[in-house]
PDB file with SEQRES, HELIX, SHEET and CRYST1 records, atoms N, CA, C and O in Angstrom:
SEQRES   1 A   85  UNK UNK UNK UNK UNK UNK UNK UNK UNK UNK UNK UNK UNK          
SEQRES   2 A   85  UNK UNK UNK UNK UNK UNK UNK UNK UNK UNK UNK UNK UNK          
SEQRES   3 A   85  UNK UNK UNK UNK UNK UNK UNK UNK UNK UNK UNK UNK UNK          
SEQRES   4 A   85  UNK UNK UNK UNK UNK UNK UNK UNK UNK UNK UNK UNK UNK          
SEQRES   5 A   85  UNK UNK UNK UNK UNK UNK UNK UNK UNK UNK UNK UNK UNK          
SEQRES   6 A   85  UNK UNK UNK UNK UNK UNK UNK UNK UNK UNK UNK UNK UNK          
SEQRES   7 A   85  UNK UNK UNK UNK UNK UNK UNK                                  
HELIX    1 AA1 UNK A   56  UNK A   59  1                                   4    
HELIX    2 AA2 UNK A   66  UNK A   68  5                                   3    
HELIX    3 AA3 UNK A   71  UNK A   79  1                                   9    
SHEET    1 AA1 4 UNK A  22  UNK A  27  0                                        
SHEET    2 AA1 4 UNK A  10  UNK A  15 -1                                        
SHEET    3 AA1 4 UNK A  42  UNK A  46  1                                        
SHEET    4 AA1 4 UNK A  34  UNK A  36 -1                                        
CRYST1    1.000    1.000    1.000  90.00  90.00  90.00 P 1           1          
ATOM      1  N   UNK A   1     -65.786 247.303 123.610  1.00  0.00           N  
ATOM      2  CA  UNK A   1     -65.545 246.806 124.946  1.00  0.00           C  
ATOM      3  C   UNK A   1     -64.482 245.711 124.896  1.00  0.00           C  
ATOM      4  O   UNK A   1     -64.408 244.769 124.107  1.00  0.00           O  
ATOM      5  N   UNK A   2     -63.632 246.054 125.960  1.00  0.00           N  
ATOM      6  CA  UNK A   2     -62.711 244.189 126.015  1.00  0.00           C  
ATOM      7  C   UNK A   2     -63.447 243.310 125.679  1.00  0.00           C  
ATOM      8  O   UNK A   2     -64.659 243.475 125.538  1.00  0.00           O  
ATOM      9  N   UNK A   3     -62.818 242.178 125.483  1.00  0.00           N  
ATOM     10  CA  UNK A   3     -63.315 240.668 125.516  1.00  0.00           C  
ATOM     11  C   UNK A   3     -62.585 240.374 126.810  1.00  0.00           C  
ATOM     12  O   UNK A   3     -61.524 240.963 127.015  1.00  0.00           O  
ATOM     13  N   UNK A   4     -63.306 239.067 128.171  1.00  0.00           N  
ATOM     14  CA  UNK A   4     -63.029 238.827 128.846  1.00  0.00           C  
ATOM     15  C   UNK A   4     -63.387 239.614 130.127  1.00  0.00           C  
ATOM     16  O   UNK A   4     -63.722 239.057 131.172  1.00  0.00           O  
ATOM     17  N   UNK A   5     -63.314 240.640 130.003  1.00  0.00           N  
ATOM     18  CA  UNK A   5     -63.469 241.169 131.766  1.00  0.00           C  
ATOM     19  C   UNK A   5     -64.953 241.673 132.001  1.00  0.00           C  
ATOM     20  O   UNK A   5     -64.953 242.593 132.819  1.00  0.00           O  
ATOM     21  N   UNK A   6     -65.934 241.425 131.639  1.00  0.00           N  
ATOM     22  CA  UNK A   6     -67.175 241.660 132.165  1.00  0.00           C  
ATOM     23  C   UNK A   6     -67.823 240.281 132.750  1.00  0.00           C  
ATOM     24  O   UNK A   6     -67.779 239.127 132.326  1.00  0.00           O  
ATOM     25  N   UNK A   7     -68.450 240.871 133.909  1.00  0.00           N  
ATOM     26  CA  UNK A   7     -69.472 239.170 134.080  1.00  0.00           C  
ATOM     27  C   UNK A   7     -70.688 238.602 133.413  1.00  0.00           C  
ATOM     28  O   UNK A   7     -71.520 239.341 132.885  1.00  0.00           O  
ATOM     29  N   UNK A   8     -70.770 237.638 133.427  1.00  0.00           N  
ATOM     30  CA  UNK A   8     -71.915 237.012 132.692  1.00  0.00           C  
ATOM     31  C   UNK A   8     -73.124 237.364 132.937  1.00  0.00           C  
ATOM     32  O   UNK A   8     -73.648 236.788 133.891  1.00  0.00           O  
ATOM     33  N   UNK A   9     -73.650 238.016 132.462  1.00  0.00           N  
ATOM     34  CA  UNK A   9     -74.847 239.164 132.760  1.00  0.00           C  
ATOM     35  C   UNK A   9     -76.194 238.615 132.009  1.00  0.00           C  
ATOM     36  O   UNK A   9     -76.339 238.797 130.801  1.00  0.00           O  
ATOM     37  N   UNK A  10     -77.046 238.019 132.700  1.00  0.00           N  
ATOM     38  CA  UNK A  10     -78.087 236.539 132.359  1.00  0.00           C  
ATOM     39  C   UNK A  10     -79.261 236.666 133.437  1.00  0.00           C  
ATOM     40  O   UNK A  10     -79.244 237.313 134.484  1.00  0.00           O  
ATOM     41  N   UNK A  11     -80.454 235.749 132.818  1.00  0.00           N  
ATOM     42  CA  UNK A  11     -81.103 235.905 133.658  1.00  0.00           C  
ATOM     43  C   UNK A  11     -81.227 234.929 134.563  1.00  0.00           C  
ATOM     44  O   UNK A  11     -80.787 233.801 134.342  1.00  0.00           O  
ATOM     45  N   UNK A  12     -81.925 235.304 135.836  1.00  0.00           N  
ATOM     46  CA  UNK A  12     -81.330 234.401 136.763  1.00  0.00           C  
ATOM     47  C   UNK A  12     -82.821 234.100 137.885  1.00  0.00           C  
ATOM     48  O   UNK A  12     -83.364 235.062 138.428  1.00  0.00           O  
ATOM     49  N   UNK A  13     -83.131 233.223 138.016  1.00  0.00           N  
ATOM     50  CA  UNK A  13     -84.090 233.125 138.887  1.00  0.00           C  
ATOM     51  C   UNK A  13     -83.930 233.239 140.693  1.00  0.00           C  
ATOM     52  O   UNK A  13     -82.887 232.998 141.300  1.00  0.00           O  
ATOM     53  N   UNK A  14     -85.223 233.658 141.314  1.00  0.00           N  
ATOM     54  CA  UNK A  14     -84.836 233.810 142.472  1.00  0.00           C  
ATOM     55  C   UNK A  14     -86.221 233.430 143.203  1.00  0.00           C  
ATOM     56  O   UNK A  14     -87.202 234.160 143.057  1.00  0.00           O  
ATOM     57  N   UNK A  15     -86.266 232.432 143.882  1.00  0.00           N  
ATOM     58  CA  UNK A  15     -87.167 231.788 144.737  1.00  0.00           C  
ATOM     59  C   UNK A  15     -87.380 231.905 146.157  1.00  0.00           C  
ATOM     60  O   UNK A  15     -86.520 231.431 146.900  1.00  0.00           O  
ATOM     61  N   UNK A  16     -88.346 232.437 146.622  1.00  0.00           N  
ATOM     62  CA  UNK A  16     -88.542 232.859 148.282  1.00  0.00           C  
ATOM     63  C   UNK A  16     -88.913 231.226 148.589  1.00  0.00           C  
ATOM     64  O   UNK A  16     -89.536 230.389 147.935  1.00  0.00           O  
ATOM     65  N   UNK A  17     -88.323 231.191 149.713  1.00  0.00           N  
ATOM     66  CA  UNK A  17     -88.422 229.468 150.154  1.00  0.00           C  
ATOM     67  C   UNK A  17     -89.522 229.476 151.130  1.00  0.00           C  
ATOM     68  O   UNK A  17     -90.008 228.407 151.500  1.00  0.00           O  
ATOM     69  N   UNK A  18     -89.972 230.662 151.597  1.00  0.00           N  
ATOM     70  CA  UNK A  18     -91.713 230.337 152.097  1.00  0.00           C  
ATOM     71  C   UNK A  18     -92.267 229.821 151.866  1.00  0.00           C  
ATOM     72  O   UNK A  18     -92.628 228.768 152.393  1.00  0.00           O  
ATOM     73  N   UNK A  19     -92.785 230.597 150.463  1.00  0.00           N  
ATOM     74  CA  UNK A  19     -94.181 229.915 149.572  1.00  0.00           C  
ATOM     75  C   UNK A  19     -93.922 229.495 148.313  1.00  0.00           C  
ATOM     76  O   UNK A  19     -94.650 229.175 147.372  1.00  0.00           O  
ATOM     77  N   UNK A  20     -92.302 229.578 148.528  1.00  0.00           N  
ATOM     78  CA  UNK A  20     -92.206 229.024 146.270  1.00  0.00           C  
ATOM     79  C   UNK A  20     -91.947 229.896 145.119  1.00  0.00           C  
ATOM     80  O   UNK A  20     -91.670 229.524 143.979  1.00  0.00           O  
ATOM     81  N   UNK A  21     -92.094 231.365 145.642  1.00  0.00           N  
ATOM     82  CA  UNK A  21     -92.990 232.585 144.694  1.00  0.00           C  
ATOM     83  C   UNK A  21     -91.537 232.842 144.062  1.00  0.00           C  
ATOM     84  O   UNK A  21     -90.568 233.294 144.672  1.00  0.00           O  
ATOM     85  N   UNK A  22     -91.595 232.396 142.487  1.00  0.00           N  
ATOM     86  CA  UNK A  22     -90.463 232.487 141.909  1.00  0.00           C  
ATOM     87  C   UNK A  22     -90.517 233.408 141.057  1.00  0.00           C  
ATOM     88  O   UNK A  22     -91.581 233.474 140.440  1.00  0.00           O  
ATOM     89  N   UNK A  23     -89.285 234.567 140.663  1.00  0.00           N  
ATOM     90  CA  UNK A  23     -89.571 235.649 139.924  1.00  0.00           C  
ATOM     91  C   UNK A  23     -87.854 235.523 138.720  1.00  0.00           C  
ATOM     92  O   UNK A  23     -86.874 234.799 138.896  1.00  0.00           O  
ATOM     93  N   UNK A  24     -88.030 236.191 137.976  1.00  0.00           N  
ATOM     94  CA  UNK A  24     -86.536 236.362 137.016  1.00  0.00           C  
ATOM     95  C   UNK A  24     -86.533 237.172 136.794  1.00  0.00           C  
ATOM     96  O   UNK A  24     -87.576 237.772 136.536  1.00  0.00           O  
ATOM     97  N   UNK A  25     -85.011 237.880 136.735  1.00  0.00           N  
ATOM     98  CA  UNK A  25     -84.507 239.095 136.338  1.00  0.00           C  
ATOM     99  C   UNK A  25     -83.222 238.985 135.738  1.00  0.00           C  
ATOM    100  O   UNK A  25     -82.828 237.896 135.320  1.00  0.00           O  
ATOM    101  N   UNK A  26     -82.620 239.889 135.669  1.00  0.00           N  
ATOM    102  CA  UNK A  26     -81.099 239.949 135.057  1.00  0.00           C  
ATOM    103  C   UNK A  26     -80.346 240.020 136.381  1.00  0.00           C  
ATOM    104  O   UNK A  26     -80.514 240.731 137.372  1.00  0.00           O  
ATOM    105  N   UNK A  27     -79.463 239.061 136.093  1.00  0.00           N  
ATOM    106  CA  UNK A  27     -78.252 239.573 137.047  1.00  0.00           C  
ATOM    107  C   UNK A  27     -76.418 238.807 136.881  1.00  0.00           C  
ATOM    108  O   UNK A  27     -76.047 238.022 136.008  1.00  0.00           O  
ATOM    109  N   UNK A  28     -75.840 239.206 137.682  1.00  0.00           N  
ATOM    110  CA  UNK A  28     -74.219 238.672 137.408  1.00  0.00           C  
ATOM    111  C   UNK A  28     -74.303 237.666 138.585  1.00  0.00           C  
ATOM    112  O   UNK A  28     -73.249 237.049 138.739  1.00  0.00           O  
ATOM    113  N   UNK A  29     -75.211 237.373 139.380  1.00  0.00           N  
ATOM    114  CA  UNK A  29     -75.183 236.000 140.051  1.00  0.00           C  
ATOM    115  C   UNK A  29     -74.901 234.997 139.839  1.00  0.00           C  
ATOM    116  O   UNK A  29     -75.575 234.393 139.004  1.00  0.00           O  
ATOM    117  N   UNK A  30     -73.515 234.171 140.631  1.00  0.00           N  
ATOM    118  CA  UNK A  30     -73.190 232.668 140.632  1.00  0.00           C  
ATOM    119  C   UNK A  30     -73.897 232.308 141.195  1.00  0.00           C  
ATOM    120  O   UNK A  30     -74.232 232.897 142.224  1.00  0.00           O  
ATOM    121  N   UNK A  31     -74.382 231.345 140.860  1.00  0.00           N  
ATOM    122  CA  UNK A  31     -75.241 229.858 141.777  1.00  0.00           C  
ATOM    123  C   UNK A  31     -74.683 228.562 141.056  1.00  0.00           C  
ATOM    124  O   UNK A  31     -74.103 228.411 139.981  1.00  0.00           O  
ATOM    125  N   UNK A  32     -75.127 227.571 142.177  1.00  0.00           N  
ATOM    126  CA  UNK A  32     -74.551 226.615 141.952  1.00  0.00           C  
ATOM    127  C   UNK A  32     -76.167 225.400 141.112  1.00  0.00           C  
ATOM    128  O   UNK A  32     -76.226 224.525 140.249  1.00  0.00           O  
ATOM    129  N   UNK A  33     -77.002 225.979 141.888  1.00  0.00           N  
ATOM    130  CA  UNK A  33     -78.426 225.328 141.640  1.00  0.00           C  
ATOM    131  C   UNK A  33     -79.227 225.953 140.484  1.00  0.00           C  
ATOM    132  O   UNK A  33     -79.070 227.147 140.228  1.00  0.00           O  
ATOM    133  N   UNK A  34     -79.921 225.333 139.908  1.00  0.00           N  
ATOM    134  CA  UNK A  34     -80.873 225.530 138.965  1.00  0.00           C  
ATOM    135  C   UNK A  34     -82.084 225.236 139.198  1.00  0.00           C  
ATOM    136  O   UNK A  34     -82.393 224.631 140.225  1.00  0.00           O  
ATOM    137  N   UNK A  35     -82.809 225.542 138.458  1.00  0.00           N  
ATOM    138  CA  UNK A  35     -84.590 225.300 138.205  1.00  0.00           C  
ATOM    139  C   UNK A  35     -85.005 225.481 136.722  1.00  0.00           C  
ATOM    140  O   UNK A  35     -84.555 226.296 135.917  1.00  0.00           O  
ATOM    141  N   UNK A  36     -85.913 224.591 136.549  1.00  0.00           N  
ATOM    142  CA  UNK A  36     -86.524 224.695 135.100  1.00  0.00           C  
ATOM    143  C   UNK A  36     -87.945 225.036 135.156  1.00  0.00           C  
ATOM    144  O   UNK A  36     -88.878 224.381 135.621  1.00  0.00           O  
ATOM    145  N   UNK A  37     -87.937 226.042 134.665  1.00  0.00           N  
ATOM    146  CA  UNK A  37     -89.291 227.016 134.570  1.00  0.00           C  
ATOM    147  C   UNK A  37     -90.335 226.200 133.577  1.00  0.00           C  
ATOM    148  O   UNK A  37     -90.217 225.254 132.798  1.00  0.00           O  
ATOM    149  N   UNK A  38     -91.379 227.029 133.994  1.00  0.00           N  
ATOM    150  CA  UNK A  38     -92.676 226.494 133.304  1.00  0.00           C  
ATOM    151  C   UNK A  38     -92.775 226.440 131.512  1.00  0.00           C  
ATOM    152  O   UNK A  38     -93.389 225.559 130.912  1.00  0.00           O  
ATOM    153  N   UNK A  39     -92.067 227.525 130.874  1.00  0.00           N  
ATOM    154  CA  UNK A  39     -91.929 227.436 129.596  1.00  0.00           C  
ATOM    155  C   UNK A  39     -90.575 226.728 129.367  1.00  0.00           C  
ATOM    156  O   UNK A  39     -90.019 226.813 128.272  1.00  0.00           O  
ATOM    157  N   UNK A  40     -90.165 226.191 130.153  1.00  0.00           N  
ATOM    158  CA  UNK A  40     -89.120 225.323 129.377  1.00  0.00           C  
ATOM    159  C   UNK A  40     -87.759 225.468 129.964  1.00  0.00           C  
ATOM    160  O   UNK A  40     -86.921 224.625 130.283  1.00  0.00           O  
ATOM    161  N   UNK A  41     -87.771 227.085 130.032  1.00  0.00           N  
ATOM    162  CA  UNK A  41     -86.287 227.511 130.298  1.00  0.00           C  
ATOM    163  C   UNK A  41     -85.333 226.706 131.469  1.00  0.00           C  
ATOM    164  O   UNK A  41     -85.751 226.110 132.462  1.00  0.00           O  
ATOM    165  N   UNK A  42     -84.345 226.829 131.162  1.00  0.00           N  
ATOM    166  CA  UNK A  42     -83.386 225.522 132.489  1.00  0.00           C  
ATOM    167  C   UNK A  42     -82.556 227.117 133.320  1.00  0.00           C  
ATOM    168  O   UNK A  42     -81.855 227.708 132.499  1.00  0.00           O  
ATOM    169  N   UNK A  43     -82.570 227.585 134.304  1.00  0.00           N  
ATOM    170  CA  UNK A  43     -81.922 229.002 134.929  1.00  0.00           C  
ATOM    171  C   UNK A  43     -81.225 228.772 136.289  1.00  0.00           C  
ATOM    172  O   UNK A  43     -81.485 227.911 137.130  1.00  0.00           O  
ATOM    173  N   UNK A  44     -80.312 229.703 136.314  1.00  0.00           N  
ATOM    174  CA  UNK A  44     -79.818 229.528 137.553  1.00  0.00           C  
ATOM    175  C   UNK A  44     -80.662 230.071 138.543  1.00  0.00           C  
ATOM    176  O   UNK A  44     -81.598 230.757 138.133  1.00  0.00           O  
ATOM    177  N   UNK A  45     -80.511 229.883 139.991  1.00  0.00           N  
ATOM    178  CA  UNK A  45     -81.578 229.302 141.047  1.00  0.00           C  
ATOM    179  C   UNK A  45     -80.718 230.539 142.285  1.00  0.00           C  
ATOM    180  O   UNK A  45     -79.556 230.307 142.620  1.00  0.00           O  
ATOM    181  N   UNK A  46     -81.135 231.230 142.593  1.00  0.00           N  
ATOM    182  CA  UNK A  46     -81.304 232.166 143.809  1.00  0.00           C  
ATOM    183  C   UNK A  46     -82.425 231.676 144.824  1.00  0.00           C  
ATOM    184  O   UNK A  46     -83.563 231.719 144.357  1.00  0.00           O  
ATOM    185  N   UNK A  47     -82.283 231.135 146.365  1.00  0.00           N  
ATOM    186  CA  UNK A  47     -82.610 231.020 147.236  1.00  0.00           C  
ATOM    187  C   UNK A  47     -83.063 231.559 148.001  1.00  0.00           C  
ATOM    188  O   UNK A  47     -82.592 230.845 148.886  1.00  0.00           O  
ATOM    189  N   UNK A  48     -83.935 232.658 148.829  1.00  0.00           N  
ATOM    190  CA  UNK A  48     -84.580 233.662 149.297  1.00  0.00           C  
ATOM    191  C   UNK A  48     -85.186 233.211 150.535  1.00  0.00           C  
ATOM    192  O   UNK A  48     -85.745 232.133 150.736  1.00  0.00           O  
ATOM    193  N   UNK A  49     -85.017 234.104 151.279  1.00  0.00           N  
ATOM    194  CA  UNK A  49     -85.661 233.650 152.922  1.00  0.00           C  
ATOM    195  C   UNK A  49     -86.719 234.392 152.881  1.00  0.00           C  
ATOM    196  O   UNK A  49     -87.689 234.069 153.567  1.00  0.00           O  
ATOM    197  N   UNK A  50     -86.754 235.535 152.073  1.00  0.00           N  
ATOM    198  CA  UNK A  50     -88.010 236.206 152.168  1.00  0.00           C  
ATOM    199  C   UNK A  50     -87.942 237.476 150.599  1.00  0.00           C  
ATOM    200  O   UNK A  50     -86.944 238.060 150.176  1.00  0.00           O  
ATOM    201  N   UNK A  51     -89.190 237.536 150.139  1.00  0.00           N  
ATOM    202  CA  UNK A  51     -89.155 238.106 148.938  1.00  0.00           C  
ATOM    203  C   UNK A  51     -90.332 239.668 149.483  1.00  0.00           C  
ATOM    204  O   UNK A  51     -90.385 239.995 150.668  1.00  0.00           O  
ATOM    205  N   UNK A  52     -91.061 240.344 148.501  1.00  0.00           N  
ATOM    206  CA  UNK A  52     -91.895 241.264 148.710  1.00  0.00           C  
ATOM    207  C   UNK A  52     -93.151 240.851 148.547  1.00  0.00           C  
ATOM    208  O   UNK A  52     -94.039 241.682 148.353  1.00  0.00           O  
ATOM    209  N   UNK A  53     -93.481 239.194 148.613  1.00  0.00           N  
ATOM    210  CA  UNK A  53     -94.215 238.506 148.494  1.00  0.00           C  
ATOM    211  C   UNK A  53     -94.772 238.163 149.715  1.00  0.00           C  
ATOM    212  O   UNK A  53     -95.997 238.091 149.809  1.00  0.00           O  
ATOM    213  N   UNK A  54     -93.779 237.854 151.027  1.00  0.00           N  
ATOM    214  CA  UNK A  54     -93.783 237.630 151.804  1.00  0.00           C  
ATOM    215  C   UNK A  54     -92.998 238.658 153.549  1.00  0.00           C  
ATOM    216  O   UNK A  54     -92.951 238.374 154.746  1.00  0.00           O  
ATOM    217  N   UNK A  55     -92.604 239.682 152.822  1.00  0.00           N  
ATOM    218  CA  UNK A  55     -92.147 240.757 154.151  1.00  0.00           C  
ATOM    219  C   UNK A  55     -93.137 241.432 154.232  1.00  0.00           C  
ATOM    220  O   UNK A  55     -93.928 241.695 153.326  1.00  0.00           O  
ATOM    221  N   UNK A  56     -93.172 241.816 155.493  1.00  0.00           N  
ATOM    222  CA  UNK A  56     -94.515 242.350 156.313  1.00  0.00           C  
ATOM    223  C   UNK A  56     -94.406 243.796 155.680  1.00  0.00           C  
ATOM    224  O   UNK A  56     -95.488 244.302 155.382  1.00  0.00           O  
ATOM    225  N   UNK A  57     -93.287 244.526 155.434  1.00  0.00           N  
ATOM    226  CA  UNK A  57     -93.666 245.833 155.238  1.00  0.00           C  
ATOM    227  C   UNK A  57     -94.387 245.656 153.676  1.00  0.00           C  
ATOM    228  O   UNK A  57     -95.201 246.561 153.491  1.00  0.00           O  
ATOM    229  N   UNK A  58     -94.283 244.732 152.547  1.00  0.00           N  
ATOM    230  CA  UNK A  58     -94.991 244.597 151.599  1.00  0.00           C  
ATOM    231  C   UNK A  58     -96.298 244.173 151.516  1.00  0.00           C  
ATOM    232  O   UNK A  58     -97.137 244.584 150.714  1.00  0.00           O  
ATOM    233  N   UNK A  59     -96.459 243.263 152.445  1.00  0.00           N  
ATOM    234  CA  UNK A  59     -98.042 242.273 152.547  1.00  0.00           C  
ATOM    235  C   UNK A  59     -98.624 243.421 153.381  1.00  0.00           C  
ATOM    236  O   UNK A  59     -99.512 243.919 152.689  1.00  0.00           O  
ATOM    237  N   UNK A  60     -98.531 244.068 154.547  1.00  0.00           N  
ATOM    238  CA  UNK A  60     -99.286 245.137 154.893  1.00  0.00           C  
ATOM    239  C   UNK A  60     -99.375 244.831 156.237  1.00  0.00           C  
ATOM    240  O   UNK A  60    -100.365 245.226 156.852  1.00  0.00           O  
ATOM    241  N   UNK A  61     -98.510 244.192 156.806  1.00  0.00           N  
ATOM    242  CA  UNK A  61     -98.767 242.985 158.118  1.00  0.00           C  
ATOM    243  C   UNK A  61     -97.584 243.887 159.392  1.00  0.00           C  
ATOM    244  O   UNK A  61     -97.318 243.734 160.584  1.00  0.00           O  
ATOM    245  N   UNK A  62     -97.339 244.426 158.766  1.00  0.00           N  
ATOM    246  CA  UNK A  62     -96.173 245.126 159.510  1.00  0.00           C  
ATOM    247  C   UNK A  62     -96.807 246.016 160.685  1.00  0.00           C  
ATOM    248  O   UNK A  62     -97.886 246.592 160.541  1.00  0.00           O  
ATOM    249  N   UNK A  63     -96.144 246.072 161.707  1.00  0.00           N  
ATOM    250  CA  UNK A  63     -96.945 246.540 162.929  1.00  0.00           C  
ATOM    251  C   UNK A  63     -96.399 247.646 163.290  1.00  0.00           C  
ATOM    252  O   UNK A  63     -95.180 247.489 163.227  1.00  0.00           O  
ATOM    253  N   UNK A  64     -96.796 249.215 163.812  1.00  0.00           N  
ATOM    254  CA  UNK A  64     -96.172 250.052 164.007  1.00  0.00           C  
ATOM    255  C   UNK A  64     -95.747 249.876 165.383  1.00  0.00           C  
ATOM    256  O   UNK A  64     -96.238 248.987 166.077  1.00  0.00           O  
ATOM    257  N   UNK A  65     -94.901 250.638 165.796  1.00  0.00           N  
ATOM    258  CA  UNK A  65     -94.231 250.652 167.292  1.00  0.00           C  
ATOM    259  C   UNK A  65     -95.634 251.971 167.756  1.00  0.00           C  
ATOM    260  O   UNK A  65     -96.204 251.849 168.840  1.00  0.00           O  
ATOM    261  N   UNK A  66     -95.901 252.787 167.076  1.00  0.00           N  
ATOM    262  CA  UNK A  66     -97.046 253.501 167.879  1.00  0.00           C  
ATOM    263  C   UNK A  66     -97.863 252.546 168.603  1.00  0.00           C  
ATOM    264  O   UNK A  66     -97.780 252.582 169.831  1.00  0.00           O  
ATOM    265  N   UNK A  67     -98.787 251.533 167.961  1.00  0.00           N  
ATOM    266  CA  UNK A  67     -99.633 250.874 168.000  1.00  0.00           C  
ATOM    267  C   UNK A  67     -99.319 249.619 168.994  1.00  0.00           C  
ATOM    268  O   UNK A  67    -100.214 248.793 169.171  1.00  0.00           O  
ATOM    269  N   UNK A  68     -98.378 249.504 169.482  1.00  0.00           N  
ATOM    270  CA  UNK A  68     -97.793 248.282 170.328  1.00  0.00           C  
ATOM    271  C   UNK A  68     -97.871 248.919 172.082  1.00  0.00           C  
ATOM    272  O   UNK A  68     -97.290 248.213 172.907  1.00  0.00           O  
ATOM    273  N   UNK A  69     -98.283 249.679 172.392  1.00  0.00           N  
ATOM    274  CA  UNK A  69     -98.503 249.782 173.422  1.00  0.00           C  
ATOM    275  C   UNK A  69     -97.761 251.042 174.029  1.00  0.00           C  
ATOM    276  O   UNK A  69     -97.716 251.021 175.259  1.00  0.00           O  
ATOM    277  N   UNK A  70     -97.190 252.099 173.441  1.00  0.00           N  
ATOM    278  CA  UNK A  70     -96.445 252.886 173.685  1.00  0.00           C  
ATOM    279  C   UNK A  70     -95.059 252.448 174.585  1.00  0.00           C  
ATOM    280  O   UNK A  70     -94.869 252.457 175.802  1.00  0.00           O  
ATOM    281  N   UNK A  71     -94.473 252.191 173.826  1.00  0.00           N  
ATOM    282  CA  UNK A  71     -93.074 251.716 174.150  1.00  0.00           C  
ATOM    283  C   UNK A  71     -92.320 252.683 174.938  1.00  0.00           C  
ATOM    284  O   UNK A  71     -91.825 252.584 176.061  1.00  0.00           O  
ATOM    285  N   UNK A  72     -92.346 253.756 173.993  1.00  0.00           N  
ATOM    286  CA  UNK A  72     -91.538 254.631 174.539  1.00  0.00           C  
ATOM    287  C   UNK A  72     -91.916 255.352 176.064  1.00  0.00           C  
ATOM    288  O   UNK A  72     -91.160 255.691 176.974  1.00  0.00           O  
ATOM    289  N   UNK A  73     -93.164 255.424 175.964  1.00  0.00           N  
ATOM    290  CA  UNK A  73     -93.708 256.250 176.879  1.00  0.00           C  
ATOM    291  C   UNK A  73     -93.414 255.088 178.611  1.00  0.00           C  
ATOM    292  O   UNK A  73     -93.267 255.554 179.741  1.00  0.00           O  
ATOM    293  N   UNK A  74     -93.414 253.670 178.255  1.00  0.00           N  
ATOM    294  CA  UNK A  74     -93.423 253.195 179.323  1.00  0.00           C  
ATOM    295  C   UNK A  74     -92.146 253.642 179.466  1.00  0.00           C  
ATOM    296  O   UNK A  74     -91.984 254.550 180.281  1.00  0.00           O  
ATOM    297  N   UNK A  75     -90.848 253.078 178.658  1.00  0.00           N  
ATOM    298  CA  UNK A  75     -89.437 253.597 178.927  1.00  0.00           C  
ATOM    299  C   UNK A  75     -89.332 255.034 179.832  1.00  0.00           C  
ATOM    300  O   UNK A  75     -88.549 255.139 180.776  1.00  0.00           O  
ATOM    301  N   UNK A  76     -89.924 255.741 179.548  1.00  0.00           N  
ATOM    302  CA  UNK A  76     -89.493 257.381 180.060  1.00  0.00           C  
ATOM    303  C   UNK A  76     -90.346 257.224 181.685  1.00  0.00           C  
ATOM    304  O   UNK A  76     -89.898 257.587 182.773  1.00  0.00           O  
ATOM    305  N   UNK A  77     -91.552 256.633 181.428  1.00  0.00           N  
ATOM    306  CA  UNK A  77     -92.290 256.627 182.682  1.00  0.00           C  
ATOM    307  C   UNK A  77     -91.154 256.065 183.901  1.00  0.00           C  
ATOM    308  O   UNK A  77     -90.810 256.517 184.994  1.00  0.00           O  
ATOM    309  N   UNK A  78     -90.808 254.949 183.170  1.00  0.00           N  
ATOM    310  CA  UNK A  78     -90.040 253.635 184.072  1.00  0.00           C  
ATOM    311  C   UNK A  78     -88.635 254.517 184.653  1.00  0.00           C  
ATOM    312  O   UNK A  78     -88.421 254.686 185.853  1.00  0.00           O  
ATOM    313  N   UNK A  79     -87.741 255.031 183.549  1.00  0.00           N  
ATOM    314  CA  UNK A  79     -86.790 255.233 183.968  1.00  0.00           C  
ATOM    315  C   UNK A  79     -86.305 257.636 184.282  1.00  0.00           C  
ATOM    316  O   UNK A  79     -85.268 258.243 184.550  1.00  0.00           O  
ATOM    317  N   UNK A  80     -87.564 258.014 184.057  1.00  0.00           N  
ATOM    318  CA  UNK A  80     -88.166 259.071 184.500  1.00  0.00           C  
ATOM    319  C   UNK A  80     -87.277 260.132 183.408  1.00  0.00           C  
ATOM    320  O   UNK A  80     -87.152 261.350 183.540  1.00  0.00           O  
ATOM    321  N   UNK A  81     -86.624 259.125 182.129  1.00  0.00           N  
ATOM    322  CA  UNK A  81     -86.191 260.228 181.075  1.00  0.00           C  
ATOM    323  C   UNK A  81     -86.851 261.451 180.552  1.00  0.00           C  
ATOM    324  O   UNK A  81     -88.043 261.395 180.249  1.00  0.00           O  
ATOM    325  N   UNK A  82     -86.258 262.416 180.438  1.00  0.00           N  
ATOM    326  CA  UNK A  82     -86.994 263.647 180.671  1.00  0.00           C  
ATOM    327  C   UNK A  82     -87.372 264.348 181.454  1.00  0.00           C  
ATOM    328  O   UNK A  82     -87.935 265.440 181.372  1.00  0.00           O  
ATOM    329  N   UNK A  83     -87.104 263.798 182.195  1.00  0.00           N  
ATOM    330  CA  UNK A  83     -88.442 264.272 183.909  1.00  0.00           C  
ATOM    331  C   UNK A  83     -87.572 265.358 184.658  1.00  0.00           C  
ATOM    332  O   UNK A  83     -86.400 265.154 184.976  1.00  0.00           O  
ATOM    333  N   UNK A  84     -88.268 266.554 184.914  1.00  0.00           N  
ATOM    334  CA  UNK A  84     -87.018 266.994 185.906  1.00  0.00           C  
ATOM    335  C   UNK A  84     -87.814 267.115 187.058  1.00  0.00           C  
ATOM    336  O   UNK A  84     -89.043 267.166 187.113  1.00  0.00           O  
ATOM    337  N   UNK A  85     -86.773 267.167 188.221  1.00  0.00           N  
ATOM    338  CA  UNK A  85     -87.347 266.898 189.152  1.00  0.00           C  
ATOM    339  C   UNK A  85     -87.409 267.958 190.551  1.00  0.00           C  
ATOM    340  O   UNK A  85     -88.049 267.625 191.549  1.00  0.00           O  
TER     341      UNK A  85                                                      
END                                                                             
């Protein structure tokens, strides 16, 4: 392989800012921030608004559009889509 043209391919931490829930993986991510993990390690720091820790389609919290009151059905009622007349 060259020397020089690949990215720095490391592991890199990534923190959901909900609840904290910090995980590591590999990646070519710049960051500017760090964190020092529980065994010691000092890593670069990924910021997260939401992880699979915390999105509804993972936690189980997620709501179907069936179940919300029939959406659709008011739409077609309301505006008589479908309807012939």
């Amino acid at each position: 392989m060259k020397q020089g043209i690949h990215p720095n391919y490391r592991d890199v931490a990534f923190q959901d800012l909900s609840n904290g829930f910090t995980f590591v993986t590999r990646s070519c991510l710049q960051t500017k921030d760090t964190i020092k993990l529980d065994d010691g390690r000092e890593l670069p720091l990924m910021k997260l608004e939401t992880t699979s820790e915390t999105h509804p389609f993972y936690t189980g919290t997620q709501k179907s559009v069936d179940s919300l009151g029939g959406r659709v059905e008011k739409f077609r009622n309301k505006f008589r889509v479908g309807v012939k007349k």
